[in-house]
C-alpha positions in Angstrom: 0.0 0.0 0.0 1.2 3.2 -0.8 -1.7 5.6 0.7 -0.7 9.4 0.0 2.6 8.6 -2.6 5.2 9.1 -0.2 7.4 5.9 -0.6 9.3 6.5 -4.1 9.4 3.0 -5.4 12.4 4.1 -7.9 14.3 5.3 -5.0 12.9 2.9 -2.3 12.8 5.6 -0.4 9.9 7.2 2.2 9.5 10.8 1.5 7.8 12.8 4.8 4.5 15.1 2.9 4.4 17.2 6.1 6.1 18.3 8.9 5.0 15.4 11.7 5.5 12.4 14.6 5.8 9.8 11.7 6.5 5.6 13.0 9.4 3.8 10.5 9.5 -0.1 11.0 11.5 -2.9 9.6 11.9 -6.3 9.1 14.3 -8.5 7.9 15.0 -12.2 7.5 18.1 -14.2 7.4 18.3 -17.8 6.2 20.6 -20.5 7.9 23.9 -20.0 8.6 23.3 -16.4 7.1 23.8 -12.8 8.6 21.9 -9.4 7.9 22.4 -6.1 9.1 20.7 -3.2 8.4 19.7 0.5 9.5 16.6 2.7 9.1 18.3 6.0 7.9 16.6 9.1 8.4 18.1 11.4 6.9 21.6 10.4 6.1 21.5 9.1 9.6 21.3 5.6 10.7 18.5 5.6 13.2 17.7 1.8 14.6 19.5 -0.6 13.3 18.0 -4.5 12.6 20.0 -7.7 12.6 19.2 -11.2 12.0 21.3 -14.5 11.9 20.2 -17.8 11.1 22.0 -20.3 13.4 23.2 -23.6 12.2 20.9 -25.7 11.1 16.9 -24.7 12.6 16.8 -22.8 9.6 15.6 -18.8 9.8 16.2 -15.6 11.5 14.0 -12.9 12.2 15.4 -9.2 13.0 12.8 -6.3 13.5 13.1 -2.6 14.7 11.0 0.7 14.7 12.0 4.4 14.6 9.2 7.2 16.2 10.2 10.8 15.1 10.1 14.3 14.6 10.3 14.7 10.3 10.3 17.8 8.6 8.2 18.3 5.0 10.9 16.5 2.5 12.8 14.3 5.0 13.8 11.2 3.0 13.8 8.0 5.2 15.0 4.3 3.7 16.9 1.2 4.9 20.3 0.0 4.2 22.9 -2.3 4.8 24.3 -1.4 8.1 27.1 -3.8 8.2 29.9 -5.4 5.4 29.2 -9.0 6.6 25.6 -9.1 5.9 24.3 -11.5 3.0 21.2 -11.4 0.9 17.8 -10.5 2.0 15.5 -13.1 2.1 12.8 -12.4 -0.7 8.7 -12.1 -0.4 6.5 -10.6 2.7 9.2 -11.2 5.5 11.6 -8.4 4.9 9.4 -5.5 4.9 9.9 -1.8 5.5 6.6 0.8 6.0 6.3 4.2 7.2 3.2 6.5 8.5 2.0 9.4 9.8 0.9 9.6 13.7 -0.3 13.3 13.5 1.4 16.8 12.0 2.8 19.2 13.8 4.0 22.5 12.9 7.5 23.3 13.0 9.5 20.2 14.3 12.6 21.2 16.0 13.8 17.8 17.4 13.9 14.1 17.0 13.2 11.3 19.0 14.4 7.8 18.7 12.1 4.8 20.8 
């Protein structure tokens, strides 16, 4: 779902449409005996970072984080690879990344990790 346009799916990038509290989460599988690390990046800025490693042989790994914060109009928000080590993500609905509005504000001034 892409309600209101903001995430560029050229750029796979979340572009804030108002100055607001917005809430990034994000997802990521690992298979077995494989490692991912990523980051939510606001702004240039890693925010909350995910990791996931699939031990030996039971298979899969599940790594999940969330970012609540102060955006301005225009702040770009995305997800990376946080670390050099960190192999494929695993395809389909379980690495996932969505971001929303709570409510607008004004004139943001700050942000605020949880």
């Amino acid at each position: 779902m892409n309600a209101g346009n903001a995430f560029d799916p050229v750029m796979h990038t979340f572009i804030c449409p108002v100055d607001g509290i917005y809430v990034f989460q994000s997802a990521f599988m690992a298979e077995s005996r494989d490692v991912i690390e990523t980051a939510i990046v606001l702004e240039g800025a890693e925010s909350a970072r995910i990791y996931a490693a699939g031990e030996s042989d039971h298979g899969y790994d599940q790594g999940f984080n969330a970012l609540v914060s102060l955006c301005k109009h225009g702040h770009h928000v995305w997800v990376h690879t946080a670390h050099p080590n960190s192999r494929a993500v695993y395809p389909g609905n379980f690495s996932t990344f969505s971001g929303f509005l709570l409510w607008e504000v004004e004139s943001p001034s700050a942000v605020f990790v949880g």
